[in-house]
C-alpha positions as CSV (number, residue, x, y, z in Angstrom):
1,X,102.7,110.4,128.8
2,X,106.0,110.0,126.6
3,X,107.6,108.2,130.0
4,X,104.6,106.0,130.5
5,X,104.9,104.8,126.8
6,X,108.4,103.2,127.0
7,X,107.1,100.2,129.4
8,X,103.7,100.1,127.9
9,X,105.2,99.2,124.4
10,X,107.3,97.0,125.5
11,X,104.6,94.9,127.1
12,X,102.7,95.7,123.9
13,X,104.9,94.2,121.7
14,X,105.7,91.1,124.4
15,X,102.0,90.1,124.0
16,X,101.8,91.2,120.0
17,X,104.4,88.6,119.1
18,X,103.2,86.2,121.1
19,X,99.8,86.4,119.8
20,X,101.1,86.3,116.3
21,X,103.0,83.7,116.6
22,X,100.9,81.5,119.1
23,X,97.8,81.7,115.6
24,X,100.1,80.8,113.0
25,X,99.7,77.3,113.8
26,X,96.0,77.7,114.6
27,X,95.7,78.9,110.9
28,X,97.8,76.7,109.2
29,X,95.7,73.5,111.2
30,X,92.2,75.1,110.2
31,X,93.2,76.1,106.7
32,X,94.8,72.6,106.5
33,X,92.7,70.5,108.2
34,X,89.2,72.0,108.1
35,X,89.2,74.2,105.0
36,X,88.2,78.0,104.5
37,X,86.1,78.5,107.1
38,X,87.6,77.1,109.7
39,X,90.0,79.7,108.8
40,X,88.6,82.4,108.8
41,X,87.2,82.1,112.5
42,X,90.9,81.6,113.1
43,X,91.3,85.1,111.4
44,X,88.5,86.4,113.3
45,X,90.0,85.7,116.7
46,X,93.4,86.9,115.8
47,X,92.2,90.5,115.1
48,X,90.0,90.4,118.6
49,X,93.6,89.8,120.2
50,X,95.1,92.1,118.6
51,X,92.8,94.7,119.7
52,X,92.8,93.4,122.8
53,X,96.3,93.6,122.7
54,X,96.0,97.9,121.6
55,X,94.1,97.9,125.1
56,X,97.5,97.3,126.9
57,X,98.6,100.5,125.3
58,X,95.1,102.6,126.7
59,X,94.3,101.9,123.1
60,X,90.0,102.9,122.6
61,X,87.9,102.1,119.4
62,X,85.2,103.4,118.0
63,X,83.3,102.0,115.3
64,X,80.6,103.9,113.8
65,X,78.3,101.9,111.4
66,X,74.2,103.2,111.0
67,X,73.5,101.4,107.8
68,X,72.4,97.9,107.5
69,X,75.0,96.7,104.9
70,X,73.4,93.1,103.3
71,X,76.1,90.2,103.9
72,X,74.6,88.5,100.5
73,X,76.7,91.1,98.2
74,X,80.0,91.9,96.8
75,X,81.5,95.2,99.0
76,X,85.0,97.8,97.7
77,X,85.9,99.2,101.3
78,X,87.2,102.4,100.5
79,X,89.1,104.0,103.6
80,X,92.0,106.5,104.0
81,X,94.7,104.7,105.6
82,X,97.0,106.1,108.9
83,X,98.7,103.2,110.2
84,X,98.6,99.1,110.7
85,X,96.4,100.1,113.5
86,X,93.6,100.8,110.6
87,X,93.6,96.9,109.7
88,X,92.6,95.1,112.6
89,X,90.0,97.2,113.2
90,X,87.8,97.2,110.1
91,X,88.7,93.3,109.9
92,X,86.9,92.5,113.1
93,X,83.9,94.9,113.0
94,X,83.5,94.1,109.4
95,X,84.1,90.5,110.1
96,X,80.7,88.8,108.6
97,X,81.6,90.5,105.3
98,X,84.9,88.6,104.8
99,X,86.7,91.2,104.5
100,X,90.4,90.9,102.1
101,X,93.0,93.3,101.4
102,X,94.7,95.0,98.4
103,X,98.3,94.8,100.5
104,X,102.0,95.3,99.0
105,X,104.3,91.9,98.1
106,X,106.3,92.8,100.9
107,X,103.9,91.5,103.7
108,X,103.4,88.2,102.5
109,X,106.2,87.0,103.7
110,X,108.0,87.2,107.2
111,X,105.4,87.9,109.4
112,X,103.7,85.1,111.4
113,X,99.8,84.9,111.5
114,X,99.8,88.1,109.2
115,X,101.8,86.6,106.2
116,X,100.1,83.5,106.2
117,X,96.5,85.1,105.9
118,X,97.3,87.1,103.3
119,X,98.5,84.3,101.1
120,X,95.6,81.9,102.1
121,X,92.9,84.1,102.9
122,X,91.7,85.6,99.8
123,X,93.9,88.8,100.0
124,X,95.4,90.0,96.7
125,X,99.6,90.4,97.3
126,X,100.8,93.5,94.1
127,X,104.3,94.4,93.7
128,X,103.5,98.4,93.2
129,X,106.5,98.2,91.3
130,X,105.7,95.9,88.8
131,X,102.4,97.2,86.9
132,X,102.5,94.0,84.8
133,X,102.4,92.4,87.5
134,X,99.7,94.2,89.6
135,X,97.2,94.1,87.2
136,X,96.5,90.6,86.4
137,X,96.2,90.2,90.1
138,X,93.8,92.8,90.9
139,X,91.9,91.2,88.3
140,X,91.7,88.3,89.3
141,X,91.3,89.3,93.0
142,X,88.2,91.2,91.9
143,X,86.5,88.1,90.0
144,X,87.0,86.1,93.3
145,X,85.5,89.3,95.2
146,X,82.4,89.0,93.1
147,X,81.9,85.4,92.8
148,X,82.2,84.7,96.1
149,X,80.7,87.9,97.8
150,X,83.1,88.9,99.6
151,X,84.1,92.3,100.6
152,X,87.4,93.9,99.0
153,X,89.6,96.5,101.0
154,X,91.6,99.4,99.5
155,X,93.5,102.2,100.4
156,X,93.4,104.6,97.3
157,X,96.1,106.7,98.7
158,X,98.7,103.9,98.5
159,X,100.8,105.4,101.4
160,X,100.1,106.2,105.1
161,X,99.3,109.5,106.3
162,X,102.2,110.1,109.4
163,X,99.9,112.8,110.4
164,X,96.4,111.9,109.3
165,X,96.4,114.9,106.5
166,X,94.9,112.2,103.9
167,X,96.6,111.9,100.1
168,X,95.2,112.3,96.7
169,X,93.5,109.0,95.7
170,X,95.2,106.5,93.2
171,X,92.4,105.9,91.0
172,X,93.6,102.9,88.8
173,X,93.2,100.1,91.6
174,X,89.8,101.6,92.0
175,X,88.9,101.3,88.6
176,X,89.8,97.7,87.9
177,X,88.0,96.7,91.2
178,X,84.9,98.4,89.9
179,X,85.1,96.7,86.4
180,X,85.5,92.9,88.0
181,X,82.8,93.5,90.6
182,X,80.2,95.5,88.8
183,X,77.6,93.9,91.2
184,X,79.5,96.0,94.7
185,X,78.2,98.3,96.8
186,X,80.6,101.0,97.8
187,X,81.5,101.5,101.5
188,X,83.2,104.5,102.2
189,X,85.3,104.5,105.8
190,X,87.2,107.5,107.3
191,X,89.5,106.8,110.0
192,X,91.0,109.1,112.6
193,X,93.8,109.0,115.2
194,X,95.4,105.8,114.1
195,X,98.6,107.7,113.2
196,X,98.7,108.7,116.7
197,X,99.8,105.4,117.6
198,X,103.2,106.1,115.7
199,X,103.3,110.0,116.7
200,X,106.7,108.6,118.4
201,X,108.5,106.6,115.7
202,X,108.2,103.2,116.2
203,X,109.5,103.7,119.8
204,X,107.7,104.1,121.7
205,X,104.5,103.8,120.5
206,X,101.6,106.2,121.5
207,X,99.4,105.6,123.9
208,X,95.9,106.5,125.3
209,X,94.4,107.0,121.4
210,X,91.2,106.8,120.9
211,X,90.8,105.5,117.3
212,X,87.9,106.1,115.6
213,X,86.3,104.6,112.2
214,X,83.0,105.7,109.9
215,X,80.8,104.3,107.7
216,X,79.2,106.2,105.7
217,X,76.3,105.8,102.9
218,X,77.3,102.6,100.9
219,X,76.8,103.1,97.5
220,X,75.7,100.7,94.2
221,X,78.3,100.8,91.9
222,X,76.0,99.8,89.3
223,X,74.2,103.4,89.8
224,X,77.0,105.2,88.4
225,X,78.1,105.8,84.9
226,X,80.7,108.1,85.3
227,X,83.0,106.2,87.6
228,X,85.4,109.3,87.5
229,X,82.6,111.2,89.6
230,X,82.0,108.7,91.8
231,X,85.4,108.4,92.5
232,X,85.7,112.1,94.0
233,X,82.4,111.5,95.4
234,X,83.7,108.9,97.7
235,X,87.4,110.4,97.7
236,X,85.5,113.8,99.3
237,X,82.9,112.1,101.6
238,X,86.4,110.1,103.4
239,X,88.4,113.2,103.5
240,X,85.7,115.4,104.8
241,X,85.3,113.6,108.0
242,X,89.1,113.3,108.8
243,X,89.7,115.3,112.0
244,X,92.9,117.2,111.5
């Protein structure tokens, strides 16, 4: 399977670039030109692509969602993180949410298509570094999560798992998202098998994965008093389900 892998990531990566590179320009006409959500159908069809583009590696998903989660309220997407490969993913399933992330300064800059939505599309850039500077931010990307209804991603554990063992939760990112949207529901996601896609390094890349993604019970912040127990609650519910 190793073998197979070498040419399969090469024409992965042949087709990944060129589908980042041929939507930068689509997004920086409809952001431009036509205004947010012009945009963000741009976004949209960027993360089919790139999924599309996972295929070429024998790349499956699975997206596991039972609840009817309402469209007309502010969501914190709380998911363990394994790779890049968790991104796309919970962007295009979760797609009529309007989904943003909680992503380090670093990718803001340098990356076509990816860069560019994370500066104009509502995503909140922190330099994890810089607390003074984090904070502010996340406070002021959690007002626009609430006015706007949008739904805010985060992965508590701040770091990838390389081998899907998940990480203790970082809790204060959590609790200023849950101070500026105290209107959110709570959507806890577990992912599995998206570090198998870098099981290799970052050559070759892994292939024939079947990645899979959870929803579980969404949850009204507004329920909750103690904000440390509902914390674990979620932090247990993720971990639980992660297939080791």
């Amino acid at each position: 399977m190793k073998i197979l892998a070498y040419p399969l990531t090469v024409i992965y990566f042949l087709f990944f670039g060129l589908t980042l590179v041929i939507f930068h320009p689509i997004q920086w006409f409809c952001f431009n030109v036509f205004g947010y959500k012009a945009h963000k159908i741009s976004v949209n069809w960027l993360q089919f692509f790139l999924l599309r583009c996972l295929n070429l590696l024998g790349t499956r998903f699975t997206f596991t969602n039972s609840f009817n989660i309402p469209t007309n309220k502010p969501l914190i997407i709380i998911s363990n993180h394994q790779s890049m490969y968790d991104i796309s993913p919970i962007m295009w399933y979760m797609r009529k949410h309007h989904v943003k992330f909680v992503s380090k300064k670093e990718l803001g800059k340098g990356i076509p298509s990816v860069s560019y939505n994370l500066r104009h599309g509502g995503s909140v850039l922190i330099d994890r570094k810089n607390p003074r500077q984090a904070l502010p931010d996340m406070m002021k990307f959690g007002e626009y999560i609430e006015k706007n209804n949008r739904a805010a991603v985060i992965f508590p554990e701040g770091t990838r798992s390389k081998d899907g063992t998940p990480k203790p939760f970082k809790t204060k990112g959590l609790e200023i998202l849950f101070k500026k949207i105290p209107s959110a529901l709570i959507v806890p996601i577990t992912v599995n098998n998206s570090w198998k896609m870098l099981r290799y390094g970052k050559f070759p890349m892994g292939v024939g994965n079947h990645i899979k993604f959870t929803v579980h019970e969404p949850l009204e912040l507004s329920t909750f008093t103690n904000k440390a127990e509902l914390i674990e609650q979620v932090e247990k519910t993720i971990t639980d389900a992660i297939e080791i």
